[in-house]
N, C-alpha and C positions, 0 to 999 in steps of 0.2 A: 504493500500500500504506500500512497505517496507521505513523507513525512510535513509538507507543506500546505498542498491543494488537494482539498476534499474530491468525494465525486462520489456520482451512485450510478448504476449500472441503467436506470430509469428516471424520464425526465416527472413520469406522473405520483410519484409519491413523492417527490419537493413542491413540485405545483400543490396539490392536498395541504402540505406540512404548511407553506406560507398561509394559503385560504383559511384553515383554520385557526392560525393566530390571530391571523386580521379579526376572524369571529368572535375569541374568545384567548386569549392570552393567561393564561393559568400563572401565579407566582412562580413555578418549577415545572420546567419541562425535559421527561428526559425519553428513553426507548419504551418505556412503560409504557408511556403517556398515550405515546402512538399506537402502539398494542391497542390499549385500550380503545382508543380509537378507530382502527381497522384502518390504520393510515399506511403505506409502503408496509406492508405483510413481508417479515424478510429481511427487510433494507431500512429498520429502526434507526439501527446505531450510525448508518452513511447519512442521513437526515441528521441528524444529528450532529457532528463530526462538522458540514457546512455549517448549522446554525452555530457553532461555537467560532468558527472560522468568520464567519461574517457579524458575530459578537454579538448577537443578539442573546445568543443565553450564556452564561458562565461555564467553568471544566465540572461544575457542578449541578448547571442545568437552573439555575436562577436567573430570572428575565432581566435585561439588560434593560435602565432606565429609559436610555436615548432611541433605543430600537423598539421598546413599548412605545412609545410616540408615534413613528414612524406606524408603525401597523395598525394604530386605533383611528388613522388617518381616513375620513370615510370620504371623502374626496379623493376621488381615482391620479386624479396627477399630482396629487399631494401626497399622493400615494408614494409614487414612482418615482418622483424627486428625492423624497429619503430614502429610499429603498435604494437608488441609484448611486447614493453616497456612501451607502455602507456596502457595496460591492465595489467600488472604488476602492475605498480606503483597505477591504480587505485585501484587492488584486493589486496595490501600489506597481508592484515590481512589474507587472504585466503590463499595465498603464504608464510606466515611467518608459517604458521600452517604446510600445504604440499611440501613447497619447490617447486622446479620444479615440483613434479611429481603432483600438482593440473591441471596442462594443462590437463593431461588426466585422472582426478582420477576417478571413477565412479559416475554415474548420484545422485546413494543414499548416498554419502557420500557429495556430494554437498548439495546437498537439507538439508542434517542433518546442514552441516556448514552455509548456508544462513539461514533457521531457528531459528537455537540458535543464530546465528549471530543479526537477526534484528525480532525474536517475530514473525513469518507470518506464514500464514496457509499452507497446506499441497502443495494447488495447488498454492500458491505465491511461496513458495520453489520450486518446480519445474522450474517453469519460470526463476525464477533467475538465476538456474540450469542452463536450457537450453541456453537463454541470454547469461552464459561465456562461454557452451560449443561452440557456433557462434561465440563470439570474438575471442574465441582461435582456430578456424577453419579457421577466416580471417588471423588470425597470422601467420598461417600455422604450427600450434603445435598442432593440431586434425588432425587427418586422418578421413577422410568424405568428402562428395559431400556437398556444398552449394545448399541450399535450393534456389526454385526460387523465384525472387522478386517480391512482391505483388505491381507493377504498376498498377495503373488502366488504363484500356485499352481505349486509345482514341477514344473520339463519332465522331461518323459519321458528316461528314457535314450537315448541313440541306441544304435542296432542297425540290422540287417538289418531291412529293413520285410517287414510280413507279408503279403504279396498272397492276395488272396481267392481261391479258388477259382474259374475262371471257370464260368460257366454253360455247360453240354454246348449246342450250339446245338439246338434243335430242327429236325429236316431233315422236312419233310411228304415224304413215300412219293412217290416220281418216277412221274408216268400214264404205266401200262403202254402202250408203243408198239405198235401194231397194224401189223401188214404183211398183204395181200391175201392170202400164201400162211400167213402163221401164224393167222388166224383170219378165216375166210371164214362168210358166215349165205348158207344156202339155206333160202328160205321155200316150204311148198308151200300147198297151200290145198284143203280136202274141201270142197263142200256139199252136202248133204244134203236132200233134199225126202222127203214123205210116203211112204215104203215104196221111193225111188229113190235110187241113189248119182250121182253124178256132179256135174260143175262146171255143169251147165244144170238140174238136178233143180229143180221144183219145188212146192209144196205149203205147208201153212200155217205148216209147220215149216224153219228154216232153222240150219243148223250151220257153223260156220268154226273149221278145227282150224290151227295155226299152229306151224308147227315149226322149232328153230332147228338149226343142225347146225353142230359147232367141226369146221372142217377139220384134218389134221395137217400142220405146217410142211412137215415133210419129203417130205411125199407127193410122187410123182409121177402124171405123167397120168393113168395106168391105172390108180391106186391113186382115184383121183376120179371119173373114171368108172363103179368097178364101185358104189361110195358110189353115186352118183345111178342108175347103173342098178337097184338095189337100192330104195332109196327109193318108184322109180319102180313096181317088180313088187310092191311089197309096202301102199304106202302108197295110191298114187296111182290104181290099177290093181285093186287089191283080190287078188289072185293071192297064193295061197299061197307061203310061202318054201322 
């Protein structure tokens, strides 16, 4: 980590950390606080680390007189004017190199000056980077949209969980079971030749009539017999009923 220039790996839980002092500025602010907060989940103590860097709170986490001013500031460019004083004063050396025109110098020439500045690797230079370019966006000496703030999104209340509905199963229709006496087929068979009945008839014309008959479960014998004798006198046999 660098032993001069702060930084956090995310611009939206410093944007958060500022907005909420503005809100409410507590006597002691420290990694807790944030916790408790749902402020930069993770990256407390880098929130931090800036705020001590830019003096608004103590190595102890007690609000800095001049920098409470600054933040109770409800006047947006009254805002930014002190805000921009105390990024100043903390970056002197960055500033005494680029003068004003560090607010917006480019990303690579930042990273070159926190580098040489405090010995860090490519991707801590960045950070550090990025880190002034978000204090200098709060300042309102970057032109840029502010990053959203990494709040952690408040948990649900516990309760009773709610179970869905289960789904009615769908049950397909059970195949209807057949038994020899609940539903019996007798087939008979006409043919029919040129002006003759009978099963030998023949002629140019041929006929096949095909009949099905549902027995009744309950029937007995003679209840199926007189069925086929019937059939037989009327269908098969041509005989009047």
């Amino acid at each position: 980590m660098a032993d001069k220039h702060p930084y956090t790996s995310g611009a939206g839980g410093l944007v958060a950390a500022i907005a909420q002092l503005k809100k409410s500025f507590p006597a002691k602010v420290t990694a807790e606080t944030f916790k408790k907060l749902g402020i930069a989940p993770n990256n407390e103590t880098y929130i931090i680390n800036i705020l001590r860097f830019l003096e608004i709170v103590d190595a102890e986490g007690n609000k800095n007189a001049k920098a409470a001013s600054v933040l109770v500031q409800h006047d947006e460019a009254e805002f930014q004017n002190g805000f921009a004083e105390l990024v100043q004063h903390a970056y002197s050396g960055l500033f005494e190199l680029h003068g004003p025109d560090a607010w917006a110098a480019p990303i690579d020439k930042l990273i070159s000056f926190f580098r040489n500045s405090d010995h860090t690797s490519d991707i801590v230079g960045r950070r550090q980077a990025t880190t002034f370019q978000t204090l200098a966006t709060i300042s309102g000496k970057l032109d840029g949209q502010l990053p959203k703030s990494t709040s952690a999104k408040p948990k649900k209340a516990d309760g009773p969980a709610t179970k869905k509905p289960a789904k009615a199963a769908s049950k397909k229709p059970a195949a209807a079971t057949e038994t020899p006496a609940a539903h019996q087929h007798a087939e008979t068979g006409i043919g029919t030749g040129s002006g003759s009945a009978g099963n030998g008839g023949s002629g140019d014309m041929a006929l096949t009539v095909r009949i099905e008959i549902n027995l009744p479960a309950g029937g007995d014998k003679e209840t199926y017999d007189n069925i086929f004798k019937s059939i037989r006198d009327n269908l098969l046999n041509g005989k009047p009923s």
